[in-house]
DOVEXTOR-393661 format. One record per atom (N, C-alpha, C): atom name; residue in three letters; residue number from 1; z, y, x negated. Coordinates in steps of 0.1 Angstrom, whole numbers, plus 5000, padded with zeros to 4 digits. Last residue first. Example, Ala and Ser with C-alpha at 12.3 -4.5 7.8 and 13.67 -1.06 7.14 Angstrom:
 atom res   n    w    v    u
    N SER   2 5071 4978 4872
   CA SER   2 5071 4989 4863
    C SER   2 5079 5000 4871
    N ALA   1 5078 4943 4868
   CA ALA   1 5078 4955 4877
    C ALA   1 5078 4967 4868
This chain:
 atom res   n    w    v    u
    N UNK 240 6566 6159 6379
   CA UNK 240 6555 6157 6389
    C UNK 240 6548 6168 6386
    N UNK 239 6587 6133 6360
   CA UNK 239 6580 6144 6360
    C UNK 239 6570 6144 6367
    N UNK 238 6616 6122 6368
   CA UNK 238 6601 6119 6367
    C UNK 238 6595 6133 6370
    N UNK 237 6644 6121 6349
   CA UNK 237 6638 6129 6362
    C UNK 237 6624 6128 6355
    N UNK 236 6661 6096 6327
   CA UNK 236 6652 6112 6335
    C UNK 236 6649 6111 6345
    N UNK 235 6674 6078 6301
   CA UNK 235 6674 6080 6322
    C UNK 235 6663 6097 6320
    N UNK 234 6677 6052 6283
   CA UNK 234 6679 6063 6289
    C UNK 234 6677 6063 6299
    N UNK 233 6666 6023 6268
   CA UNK 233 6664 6039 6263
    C UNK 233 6675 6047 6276
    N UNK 232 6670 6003 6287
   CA UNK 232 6674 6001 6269
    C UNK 232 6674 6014 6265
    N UNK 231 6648 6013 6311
   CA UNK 231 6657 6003 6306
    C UNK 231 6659 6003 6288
    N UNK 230 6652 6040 6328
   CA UNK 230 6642 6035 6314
    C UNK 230 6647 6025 6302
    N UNK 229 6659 6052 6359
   CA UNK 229 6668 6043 6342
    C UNK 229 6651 6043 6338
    N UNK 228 6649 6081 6375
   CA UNK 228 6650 6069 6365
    C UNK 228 6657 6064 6354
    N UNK 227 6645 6098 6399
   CA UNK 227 6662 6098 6389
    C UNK 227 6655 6084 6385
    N UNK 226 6627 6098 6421
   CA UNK 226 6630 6109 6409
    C UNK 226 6639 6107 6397
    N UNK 225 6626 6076 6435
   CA UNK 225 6617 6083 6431
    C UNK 225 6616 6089 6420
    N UNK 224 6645 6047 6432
   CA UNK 224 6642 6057 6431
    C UNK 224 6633 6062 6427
    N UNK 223 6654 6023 6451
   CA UNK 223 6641 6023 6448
    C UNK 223 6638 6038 6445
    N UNK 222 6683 6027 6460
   CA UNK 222 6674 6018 6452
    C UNK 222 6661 6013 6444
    N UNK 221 6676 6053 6476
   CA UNK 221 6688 6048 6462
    C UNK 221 6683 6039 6452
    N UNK 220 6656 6067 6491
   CA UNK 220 6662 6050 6489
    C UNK 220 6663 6050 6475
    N UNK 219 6660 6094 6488
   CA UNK 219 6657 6089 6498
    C UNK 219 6660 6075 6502
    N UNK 218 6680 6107 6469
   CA UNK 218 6670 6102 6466
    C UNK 218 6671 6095 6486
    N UNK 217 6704 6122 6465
   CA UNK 217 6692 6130 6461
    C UNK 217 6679 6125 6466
    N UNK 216 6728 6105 6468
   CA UNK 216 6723 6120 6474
    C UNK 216 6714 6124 6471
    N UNK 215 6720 6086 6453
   CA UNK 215 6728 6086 6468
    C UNK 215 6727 6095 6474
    N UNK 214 6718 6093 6424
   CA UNK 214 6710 6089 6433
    C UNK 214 6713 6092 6446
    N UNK 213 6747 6102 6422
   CA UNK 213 6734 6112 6422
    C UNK 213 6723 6108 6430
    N UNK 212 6757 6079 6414
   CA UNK 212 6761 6089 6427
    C UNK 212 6754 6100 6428
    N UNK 211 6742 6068 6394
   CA UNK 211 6745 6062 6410
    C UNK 211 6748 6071 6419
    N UNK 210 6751 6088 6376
   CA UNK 210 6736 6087 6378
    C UNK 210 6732 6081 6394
    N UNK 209 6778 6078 6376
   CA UNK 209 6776 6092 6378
    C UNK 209 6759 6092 6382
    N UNK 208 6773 6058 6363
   CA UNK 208 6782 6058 6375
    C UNK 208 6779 6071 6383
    N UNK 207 6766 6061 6336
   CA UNK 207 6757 6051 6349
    C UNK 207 6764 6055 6364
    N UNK 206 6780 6072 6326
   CA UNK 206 6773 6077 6331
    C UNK 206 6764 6075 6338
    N UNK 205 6802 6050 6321
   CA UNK 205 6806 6066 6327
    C UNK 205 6794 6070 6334
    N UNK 204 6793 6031 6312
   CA UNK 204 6798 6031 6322
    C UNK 204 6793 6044 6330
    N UNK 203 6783 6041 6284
   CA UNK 203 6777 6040 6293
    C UNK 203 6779 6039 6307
    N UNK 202 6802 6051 6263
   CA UNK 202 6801 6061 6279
    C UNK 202 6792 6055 6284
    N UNK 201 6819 6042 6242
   CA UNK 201 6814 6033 6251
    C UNK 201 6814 6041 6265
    N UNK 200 6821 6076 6233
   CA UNK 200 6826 6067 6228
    C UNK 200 6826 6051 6239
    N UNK 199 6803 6106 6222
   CA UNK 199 6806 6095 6231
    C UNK 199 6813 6086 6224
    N UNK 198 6826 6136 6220
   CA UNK 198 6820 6124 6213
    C UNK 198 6817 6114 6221
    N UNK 197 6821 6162 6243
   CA UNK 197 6828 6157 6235
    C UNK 197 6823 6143 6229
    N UNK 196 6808 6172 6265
   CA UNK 196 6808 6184 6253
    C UNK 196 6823 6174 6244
    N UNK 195 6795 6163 6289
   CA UNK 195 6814 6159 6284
    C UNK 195 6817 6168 6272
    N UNK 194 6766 6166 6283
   CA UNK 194 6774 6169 6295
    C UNK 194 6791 6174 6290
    N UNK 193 6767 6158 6258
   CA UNK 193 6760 6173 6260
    C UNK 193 6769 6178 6276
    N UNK 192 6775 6137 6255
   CA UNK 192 6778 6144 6245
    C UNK 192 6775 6156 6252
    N UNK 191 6764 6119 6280
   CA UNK 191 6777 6120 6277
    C UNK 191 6781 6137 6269
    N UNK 190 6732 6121 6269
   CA UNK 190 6740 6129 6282
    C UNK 190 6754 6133 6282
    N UNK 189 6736 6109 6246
   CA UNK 189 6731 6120 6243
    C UNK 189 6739 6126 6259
    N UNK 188 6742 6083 6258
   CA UNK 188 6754 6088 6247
    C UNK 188 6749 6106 6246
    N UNK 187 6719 6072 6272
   CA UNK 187 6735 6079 6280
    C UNK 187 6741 6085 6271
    N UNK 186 6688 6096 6262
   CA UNK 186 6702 6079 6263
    C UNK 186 6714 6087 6271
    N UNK 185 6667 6108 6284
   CA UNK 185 6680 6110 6277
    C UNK 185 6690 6097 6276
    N UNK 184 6635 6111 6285
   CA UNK 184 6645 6106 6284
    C UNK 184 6655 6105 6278
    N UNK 183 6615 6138 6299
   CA UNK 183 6623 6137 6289
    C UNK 183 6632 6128 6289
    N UNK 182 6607 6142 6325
   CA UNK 182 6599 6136 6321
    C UNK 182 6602 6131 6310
    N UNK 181 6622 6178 6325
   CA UNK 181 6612 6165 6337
    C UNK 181 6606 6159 6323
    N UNK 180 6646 6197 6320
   CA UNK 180 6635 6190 6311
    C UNK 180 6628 6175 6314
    N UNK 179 6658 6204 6339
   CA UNK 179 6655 6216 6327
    C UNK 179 6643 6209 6320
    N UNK 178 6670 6180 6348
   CA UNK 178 6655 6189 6358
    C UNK 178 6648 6200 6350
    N UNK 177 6690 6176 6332
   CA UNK 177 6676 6166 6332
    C UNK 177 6664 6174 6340
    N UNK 176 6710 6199 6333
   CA UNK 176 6702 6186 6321
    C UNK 176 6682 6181 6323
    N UNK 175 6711 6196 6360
   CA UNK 175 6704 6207 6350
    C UNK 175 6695 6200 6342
    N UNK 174 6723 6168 6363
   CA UNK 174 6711 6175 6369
    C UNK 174 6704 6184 6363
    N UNK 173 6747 6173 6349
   CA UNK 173 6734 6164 6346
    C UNK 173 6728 6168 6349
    N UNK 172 6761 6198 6365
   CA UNK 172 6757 6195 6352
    C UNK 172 6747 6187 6344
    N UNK 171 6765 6185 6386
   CA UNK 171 6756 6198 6384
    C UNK 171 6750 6198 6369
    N UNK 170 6782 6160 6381
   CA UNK 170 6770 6161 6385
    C UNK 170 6761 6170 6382
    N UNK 169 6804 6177 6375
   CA UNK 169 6797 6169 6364
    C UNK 169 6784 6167 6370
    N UNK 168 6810 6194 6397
   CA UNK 168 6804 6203 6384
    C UNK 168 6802 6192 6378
    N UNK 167 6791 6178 6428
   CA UNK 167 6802 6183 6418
    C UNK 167 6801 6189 6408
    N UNK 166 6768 6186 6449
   CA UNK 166 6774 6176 6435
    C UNK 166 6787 6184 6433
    N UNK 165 6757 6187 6481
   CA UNK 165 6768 6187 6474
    C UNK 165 6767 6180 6466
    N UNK 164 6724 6203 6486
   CA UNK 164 6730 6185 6482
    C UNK 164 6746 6190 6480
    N UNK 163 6702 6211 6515
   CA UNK 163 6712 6210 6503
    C UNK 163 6724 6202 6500
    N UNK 162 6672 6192 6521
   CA UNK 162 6684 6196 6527
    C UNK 162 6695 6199 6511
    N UNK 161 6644 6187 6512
   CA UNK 161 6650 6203 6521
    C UNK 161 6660 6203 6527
    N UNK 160 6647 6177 6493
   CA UNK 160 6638 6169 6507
    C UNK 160 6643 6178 6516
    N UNK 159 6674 6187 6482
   CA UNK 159 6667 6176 6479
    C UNK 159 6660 6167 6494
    N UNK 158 6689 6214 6461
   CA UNK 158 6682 6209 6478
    C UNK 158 6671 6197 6473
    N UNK 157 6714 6225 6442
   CA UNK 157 6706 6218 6444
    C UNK 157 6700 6214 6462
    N UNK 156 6726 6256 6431
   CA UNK 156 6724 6245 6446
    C UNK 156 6713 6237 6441
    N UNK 155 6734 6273 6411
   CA UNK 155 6735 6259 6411
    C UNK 155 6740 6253 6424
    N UNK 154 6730 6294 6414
   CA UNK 154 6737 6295 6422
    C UNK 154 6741 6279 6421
    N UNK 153 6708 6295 6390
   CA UNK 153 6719 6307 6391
    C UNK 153 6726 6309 6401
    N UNK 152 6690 6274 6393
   CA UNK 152 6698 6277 6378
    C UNK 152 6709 6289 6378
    N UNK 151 6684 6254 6416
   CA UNK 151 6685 6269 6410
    C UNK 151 6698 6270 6402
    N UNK 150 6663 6231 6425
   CA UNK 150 6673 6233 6416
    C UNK 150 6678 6248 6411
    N UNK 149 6646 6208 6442
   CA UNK 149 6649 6221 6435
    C UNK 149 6664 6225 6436
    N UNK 148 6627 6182 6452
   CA UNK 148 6637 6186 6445
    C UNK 148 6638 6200 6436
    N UNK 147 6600 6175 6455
   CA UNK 147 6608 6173 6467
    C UNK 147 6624 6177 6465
    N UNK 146 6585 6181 6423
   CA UNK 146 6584 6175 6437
    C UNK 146 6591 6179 6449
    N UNK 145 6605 6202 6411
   CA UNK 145 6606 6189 6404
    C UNK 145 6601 6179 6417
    N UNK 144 6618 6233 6399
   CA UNK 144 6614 6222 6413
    C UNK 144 6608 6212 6404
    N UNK 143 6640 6257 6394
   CA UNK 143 6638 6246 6386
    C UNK 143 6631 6235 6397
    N UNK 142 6646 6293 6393
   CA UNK 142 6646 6275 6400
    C UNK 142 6638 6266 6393
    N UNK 141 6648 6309 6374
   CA UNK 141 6660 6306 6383
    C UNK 141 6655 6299 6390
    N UNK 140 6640 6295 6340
   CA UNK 140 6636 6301 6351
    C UNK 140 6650 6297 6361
    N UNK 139 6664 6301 6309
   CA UNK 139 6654 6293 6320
    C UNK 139 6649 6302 6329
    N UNK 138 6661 6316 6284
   CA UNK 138 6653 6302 6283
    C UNK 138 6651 6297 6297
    N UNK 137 6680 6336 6300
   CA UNK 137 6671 6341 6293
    C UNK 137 6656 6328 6289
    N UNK 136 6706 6326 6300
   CA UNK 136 6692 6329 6311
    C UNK 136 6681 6328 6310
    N UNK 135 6710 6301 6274
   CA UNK 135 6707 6311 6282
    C UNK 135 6697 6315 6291
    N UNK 134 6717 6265 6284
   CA UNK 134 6707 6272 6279
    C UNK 134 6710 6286 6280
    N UNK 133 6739 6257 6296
   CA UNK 133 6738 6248 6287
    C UNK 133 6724 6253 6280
    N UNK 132 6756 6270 6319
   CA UNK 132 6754 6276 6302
    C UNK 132 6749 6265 6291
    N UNK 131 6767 6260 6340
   CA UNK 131 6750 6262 6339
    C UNK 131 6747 6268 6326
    N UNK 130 6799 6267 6338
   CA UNK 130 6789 6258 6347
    C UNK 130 6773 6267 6345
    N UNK 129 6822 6275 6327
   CA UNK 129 6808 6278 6321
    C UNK 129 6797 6274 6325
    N UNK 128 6841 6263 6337
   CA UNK 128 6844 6273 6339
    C UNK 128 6827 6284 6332
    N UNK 127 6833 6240 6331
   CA UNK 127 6836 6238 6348
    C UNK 127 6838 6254 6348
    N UNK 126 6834 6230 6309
   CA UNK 126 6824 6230 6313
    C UNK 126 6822 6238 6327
    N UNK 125 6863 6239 6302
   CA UNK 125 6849 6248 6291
    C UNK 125 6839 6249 6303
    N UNK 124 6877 6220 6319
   CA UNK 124 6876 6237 6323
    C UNK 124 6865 6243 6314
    N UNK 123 6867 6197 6299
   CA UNK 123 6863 6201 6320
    C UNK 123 6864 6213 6323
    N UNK 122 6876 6202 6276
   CA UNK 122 6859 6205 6277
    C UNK 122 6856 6202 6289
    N UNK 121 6904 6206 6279
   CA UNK 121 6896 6216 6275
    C UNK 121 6882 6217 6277
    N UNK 120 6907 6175 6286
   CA UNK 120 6914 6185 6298
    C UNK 120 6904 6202 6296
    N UNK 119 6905 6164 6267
   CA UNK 119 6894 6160 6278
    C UNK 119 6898 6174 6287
    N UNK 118 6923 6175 6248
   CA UNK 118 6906 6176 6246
    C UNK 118 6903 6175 6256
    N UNK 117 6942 6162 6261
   CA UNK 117 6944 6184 6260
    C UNK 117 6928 6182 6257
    N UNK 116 6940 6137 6262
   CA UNK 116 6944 6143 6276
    C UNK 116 6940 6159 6268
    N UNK 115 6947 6135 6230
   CA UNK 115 6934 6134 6239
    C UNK 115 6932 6140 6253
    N UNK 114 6970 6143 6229
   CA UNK 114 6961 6156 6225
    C UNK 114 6948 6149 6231
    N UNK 113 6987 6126 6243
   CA UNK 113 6991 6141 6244
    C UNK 113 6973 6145 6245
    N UNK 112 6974 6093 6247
   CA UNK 112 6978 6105 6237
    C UNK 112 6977 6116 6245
    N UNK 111 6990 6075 6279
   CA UNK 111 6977 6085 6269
    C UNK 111 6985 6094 6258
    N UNK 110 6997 6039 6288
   CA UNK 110 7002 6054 6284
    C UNK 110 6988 6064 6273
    N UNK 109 6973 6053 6306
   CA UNK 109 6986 6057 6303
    C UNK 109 6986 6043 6298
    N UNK 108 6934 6067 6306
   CA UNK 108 6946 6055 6309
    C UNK 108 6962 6061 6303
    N UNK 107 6916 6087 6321
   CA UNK 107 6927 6083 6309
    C UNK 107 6936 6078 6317
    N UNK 106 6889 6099 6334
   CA UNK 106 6896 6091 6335
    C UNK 106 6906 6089 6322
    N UNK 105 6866 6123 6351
   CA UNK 105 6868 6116 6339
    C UNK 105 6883 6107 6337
    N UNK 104 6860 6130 6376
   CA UNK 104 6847 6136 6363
    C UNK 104 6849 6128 6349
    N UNK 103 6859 6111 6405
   CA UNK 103 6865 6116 6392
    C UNK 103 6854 6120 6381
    N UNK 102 6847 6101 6429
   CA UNK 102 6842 6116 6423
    C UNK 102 6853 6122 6413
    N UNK 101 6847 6076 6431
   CA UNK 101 6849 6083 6443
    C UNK 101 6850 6097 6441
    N UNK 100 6834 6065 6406
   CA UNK 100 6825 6062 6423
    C UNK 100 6833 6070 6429
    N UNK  99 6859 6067 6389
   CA UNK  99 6847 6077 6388
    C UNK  99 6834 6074 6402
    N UNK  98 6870 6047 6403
   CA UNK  98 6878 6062 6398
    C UNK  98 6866 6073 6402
    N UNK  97 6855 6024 6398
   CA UNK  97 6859 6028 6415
    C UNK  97 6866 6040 6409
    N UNK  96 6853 6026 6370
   CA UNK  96 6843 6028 6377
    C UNK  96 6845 6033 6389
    N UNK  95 6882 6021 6363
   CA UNK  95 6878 6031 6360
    C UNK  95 6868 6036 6369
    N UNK  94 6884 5995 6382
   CA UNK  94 6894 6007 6382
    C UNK  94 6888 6022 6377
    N UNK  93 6868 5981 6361
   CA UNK  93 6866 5981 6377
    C UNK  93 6875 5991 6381
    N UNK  92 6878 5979 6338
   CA UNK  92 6869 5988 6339
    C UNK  92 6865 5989 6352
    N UNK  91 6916 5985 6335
   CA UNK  91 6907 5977 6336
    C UNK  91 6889 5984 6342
    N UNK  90 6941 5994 6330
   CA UNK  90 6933 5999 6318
    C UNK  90 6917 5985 6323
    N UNK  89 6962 6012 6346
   CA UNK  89 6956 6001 6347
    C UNK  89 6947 6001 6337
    N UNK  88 6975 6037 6351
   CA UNK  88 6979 6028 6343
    C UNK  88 6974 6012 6348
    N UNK  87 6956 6065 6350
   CA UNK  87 6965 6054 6355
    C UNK  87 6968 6041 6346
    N UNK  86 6946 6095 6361
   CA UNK  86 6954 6092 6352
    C UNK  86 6955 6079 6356
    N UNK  85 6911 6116 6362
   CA UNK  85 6923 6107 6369
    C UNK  85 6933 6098 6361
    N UNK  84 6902 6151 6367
   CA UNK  84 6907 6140 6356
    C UNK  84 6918 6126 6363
    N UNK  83 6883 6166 6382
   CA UNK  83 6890 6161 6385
    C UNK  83 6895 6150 6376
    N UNK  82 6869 6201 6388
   CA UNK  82 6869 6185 6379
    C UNK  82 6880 6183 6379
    N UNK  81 6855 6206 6420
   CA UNK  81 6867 6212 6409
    C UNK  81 6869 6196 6397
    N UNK  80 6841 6210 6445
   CA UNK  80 6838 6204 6429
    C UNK  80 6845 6205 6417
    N UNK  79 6856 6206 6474
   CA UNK  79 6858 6215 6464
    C UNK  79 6853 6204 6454
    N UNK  78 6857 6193 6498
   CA UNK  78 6854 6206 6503
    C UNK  78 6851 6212 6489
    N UNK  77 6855 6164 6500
   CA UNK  77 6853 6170 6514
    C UNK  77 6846 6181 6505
    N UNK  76 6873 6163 6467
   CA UNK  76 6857 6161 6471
    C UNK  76 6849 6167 6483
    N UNK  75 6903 6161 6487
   CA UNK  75 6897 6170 6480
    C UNK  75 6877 6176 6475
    N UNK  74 6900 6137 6495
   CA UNK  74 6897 6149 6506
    C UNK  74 6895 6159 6498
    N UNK  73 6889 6124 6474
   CA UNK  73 6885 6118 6483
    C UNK  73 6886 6132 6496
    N UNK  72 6921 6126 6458
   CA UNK  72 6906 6124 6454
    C UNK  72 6895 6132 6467
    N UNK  71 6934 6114 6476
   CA UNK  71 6940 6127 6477
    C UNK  71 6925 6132 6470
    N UNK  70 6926 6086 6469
   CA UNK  70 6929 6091 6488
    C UNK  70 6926 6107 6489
    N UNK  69 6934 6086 6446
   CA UNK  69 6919 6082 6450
    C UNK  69 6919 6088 6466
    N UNK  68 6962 6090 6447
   CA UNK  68 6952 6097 6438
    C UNK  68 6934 6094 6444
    N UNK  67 6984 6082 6479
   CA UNK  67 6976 6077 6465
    C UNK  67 6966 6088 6460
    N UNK  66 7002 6098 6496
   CA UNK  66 6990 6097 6498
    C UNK  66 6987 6093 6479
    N UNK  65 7030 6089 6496
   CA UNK  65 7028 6097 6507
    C UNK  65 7011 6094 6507
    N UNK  64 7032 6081 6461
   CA UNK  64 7037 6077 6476
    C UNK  64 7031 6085 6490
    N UNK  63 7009 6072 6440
   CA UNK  63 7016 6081 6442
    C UNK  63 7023 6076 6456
    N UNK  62 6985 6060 6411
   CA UNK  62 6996 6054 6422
    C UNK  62 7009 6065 6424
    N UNK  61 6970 6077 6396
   CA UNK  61 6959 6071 6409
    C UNK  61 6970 6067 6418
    N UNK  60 6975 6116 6387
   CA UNK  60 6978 6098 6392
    C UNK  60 6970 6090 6398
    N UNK  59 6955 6137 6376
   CA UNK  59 6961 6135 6390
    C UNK  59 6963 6119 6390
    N UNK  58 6946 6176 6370
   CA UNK  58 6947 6161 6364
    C UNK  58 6958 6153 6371
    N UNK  57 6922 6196 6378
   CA UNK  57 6935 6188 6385
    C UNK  57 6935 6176 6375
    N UNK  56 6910 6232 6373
   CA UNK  56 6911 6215 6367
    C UNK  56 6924 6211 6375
    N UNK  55 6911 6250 6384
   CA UNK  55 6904 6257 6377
    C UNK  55 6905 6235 6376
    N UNK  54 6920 6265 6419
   CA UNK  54 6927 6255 6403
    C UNK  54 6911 6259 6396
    N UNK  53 6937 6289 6432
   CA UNK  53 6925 6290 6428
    C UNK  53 6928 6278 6416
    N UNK  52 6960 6280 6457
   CA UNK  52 6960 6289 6449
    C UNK  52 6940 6282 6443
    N UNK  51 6964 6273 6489
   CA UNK  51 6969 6284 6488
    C UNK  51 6965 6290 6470
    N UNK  50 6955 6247 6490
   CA UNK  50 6951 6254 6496
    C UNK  50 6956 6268 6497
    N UNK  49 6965 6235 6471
   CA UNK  49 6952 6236 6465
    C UNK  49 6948 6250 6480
    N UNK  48 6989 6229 6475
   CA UNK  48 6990 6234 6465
    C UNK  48 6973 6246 6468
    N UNK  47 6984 6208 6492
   CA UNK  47 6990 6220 6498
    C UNK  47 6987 6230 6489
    N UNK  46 6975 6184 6482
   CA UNK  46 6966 6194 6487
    C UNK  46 6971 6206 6492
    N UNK  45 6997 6180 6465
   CA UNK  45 6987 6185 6459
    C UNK  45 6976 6192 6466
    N UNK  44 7014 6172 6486
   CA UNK  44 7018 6183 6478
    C UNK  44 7005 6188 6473
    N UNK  43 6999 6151 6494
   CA UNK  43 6999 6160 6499
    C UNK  43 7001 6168 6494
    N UNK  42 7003 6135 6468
   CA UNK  42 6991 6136 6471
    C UNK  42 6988 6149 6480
    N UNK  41 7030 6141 6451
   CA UNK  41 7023 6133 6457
    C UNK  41 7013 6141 6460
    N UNK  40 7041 6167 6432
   CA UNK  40 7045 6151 6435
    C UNK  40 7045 6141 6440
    N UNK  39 7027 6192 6412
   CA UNK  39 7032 6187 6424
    C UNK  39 7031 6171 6425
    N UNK  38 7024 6221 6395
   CA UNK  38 7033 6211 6394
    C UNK  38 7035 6206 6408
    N UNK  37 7003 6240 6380
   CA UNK  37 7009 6240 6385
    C UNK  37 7015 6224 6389
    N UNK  36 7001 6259 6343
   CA UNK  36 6999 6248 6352
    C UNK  36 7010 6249 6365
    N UNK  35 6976 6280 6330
   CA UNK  35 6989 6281 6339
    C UNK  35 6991 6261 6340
    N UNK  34 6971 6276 6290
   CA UNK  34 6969 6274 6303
    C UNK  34 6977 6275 6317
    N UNK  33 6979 6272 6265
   CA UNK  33 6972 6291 6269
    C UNK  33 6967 6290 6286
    N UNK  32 6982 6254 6253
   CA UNK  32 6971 6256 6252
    C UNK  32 6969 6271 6256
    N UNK  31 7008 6252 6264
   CA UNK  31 7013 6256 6246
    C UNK  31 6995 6259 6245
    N UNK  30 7005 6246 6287
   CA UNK  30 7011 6263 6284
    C UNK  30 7011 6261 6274
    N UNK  29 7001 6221 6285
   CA UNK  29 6991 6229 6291
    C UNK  29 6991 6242 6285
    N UNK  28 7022 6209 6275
   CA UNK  28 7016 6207 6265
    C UNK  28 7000 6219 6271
    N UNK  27 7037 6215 6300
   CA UNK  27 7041 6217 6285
    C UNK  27 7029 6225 6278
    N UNK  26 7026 6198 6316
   CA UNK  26 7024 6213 6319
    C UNK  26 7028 6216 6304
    N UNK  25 7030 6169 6306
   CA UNK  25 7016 6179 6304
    C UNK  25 7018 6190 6307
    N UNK  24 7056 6168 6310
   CA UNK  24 7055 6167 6298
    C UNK  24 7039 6174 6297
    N UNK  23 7061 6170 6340
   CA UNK  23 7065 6183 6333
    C UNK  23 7064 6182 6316
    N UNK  22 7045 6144 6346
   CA UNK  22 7045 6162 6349
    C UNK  22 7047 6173 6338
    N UNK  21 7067 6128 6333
   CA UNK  21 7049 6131 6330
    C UNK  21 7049 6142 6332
    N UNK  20 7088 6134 6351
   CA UNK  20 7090 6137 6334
    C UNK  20 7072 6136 6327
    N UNK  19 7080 6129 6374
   CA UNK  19 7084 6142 6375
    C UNK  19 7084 6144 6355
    N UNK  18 7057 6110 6385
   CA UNK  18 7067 6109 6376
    C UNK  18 7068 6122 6369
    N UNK  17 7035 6111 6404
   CA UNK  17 7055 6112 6408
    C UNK  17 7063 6107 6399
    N UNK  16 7017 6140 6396
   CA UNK  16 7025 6129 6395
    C UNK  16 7035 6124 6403
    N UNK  15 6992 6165 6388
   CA UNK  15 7000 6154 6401
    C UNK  15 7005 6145 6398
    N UNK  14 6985 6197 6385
   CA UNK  14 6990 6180 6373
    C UNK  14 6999 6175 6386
    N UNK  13 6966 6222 6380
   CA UNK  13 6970 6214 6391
    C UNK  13 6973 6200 6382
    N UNK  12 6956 6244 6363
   CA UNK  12 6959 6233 6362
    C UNK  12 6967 6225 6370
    N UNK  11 6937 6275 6351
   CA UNK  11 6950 6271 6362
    C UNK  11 6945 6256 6363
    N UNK  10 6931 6302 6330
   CA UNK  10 6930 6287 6339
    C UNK  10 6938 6283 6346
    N UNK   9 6943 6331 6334
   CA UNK   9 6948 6318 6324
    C UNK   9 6938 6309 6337
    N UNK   8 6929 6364 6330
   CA UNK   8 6929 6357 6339
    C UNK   8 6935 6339 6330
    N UNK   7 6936 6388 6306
   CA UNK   7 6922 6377 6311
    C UNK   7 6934 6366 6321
    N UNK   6 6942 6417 6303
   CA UNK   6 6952 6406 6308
    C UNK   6 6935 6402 6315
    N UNK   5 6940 6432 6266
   CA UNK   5 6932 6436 6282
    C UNK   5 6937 6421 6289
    N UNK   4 6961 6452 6250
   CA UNK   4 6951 6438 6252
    C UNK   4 6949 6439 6264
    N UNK   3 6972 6473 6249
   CA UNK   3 6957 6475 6242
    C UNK   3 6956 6463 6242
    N UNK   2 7010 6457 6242
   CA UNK   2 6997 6470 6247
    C UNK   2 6983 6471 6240
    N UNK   1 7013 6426 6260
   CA UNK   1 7012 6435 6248
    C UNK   1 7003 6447 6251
């Protein structure tokens, strides 16, 4: 149209090998205002990924050529792009191993349309607004915290002077919690603030996520310095 200015569409990577899923979320993508792109196993998907810019992948776990967790998994290698994973298993060891190999978020099938379009909107909101959870203006551009720093305007994390790969959920926490050392956050509060949607039994979720943060940040995982549970209450970053 004339006198509107052409903004750039999100872009949506949707993996299936059920060609009628597929083409039922792109649908429901484009009626959002979103591109989507369309591929049918695992490879296809990384082929996809190497020639266009996604913005979100929402992605089967059982495919032929290369399964969802596999295609997962090299993706992760190289790109923090939020990764929603689809499947039809509805059991919580599934979920968890989903989200352990760097899913940001999970729905079971069969799924409502519109829940899939929420979860799908607050990964690109967050993924596309990565560190807007204060203005500039409120933080400082690094954030240290002992043996841990954090910059608020390139969102690298370095931990014991080496730089960390997270993902945008990950990044996300981290802020969270490095913005404010010493502050315990329940999981439902993290969920809400991170996921920018209602919690609804997210402990899992963000225990899982907390785990995989450990792993990279912390020297012995198990005996964390920085990243605390605070049993019954929450989790933070110890304040130094």
């Amino acid at each position: 149209m004339e006198g509107m200015s052409v903004v750039e569409k999100p872009r949506v990577l949707v993996v299936d090998d059920d060609k009628e899923i597929v083409g039922a979320i792109a649908i429901n993508l484009e009626k959002e205002g979103y591109e989507a792109i369309r591929a049918y196993d695992g490879l296809e998907a990384l082929d996809q990924l190497i020639n266009k810019d996604v913005q979100l992948i929402i992605m089967d776990v059982m495919m032929p050529k290369l399964d969802g967790l596999s295609t997962m998994m090299k993706i992760r290698e190289k790109k923090n792009i939020p990764i929603i994973i689809l499947s039809a298993k509805s059991e919580d060891t599934d979920k968890i191993l989903g989200l352990s190999m760097g899913a940001d978020d999970y729905v079971t099938k069969p799924f409502n349309p519109m829940e899939l379009m929420a979860r799908a909107k607050s990964q690109l909101r967050r993924y596309m607004s990565l560190g807007n959870m204060q203005s500039a203006k409120e933080a400082d551009k690094l954030l240290v915290c002992g043996a841990l720093s954090f910059d608020t305007e390139t969102k690298q994390m370095v931990a014991h002077g080496e730089p960390i790969k997270l993902t945008a959920t990950e990044t996300k926490i981290m802020e969270l919690l490095m913005r404010n050392p010493g502050r315990i956050f329940p999981a439902e509060e993290i969920y809400e603030r991170v996921w920018e949607s209602p919690s609804f039994s997210s402990e899992n979720t963000v225990m899982v996520h907390i785990r995989r943060i450990r792993e990279k940040i912390e020297l012995n995982p198990k005996d964390p310095e920085y990243l605390k549970v605070v049993w019954g209450i929450g989790y933070k970053i110890e304040k130094r």
